[in-house]
C-alpha positions as CSV (number, residue, x, y, z in Angstrom):
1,X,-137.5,177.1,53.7
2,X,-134.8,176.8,50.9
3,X,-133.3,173.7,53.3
4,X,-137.0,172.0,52.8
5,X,-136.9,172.7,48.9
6,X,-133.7,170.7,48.6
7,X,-134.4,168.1,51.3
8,X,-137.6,167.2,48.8
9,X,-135.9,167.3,45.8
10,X,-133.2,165.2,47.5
11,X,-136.2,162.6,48.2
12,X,-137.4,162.9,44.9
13,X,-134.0,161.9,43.2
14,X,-134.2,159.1,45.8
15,X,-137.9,157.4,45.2
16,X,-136.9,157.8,41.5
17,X,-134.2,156.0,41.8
18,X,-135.7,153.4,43.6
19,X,-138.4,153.2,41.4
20,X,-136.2,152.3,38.6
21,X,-134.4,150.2,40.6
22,X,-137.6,148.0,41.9
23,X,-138.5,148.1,38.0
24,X,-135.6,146.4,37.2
25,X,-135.8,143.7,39.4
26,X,-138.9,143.2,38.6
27,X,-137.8,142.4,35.2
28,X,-135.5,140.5,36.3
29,X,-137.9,138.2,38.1
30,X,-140.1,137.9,35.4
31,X,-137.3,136.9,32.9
32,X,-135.5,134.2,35.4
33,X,-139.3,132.5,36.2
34,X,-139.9,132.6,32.1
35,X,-136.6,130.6,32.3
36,X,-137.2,128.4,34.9
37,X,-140.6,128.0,33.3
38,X,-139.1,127.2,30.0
39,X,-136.6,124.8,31.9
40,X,-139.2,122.8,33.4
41,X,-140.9,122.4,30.0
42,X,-138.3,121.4,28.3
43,X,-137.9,118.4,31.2
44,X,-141.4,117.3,31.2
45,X,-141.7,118.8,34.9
46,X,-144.2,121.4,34.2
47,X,-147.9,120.4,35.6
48,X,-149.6,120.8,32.2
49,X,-153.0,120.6,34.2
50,X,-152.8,124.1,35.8
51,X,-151.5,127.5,34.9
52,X,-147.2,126.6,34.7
53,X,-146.4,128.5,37.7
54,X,-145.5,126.0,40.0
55,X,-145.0,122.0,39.7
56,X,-147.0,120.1,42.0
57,X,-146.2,117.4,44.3
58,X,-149.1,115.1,45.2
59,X,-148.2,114.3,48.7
60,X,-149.0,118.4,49.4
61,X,-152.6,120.1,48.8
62,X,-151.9,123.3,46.6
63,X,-153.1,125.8,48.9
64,X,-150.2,126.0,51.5
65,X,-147.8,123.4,50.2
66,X,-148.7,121.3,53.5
67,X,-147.9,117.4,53.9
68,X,-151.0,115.4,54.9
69,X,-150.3,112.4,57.0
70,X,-152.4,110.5,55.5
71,X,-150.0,110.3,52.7
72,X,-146.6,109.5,55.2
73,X,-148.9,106.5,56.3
74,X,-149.6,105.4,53.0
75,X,-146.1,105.6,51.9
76,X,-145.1,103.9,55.1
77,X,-147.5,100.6,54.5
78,X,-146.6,100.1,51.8
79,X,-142.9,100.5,52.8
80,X,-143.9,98.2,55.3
81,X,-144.9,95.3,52.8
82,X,-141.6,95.3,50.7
């Protein structure tokens, strides 16, 4: 029974550890996209339109970043007619 006690409060030190761990990255995170956000800002990149977390490139819809053809084609006529 004692061997159990100590296994859990080994654990516990563990997850507690962890946890502070995961915290930090997390704030970590947070300040490096509040910098990249900042960055982008400062260049003009930022969509202004929508909520700053991302910058948007017309040839994708904003749902799952995919290319539409529809787009290659365009940009290839009018490739075509230079």
């Amino acid at each position: 029974m004692q061997e159990l006690s100590e296994m859990k409060k080994s654990l516990n030190v563990e997850v507690d550890q962890l946890r502070s761990e995961f915290q930090e990255l997390r704030s970590t995170l947070q300040q490096q996209q509040d910098d990249v956000t900042a960055s982008l800002k400062s260049l003009g990149l930022q969509d202004v339109s929508g909520d700053g977390k991302e910058v948007k490139d017309p040839k994708t819809d904003g749902k799952d970043g995919e290319v539409h053809a529809s787009s290659i084609e365009d940009d290839n006529a009018k490739e075509d007619e230079n």
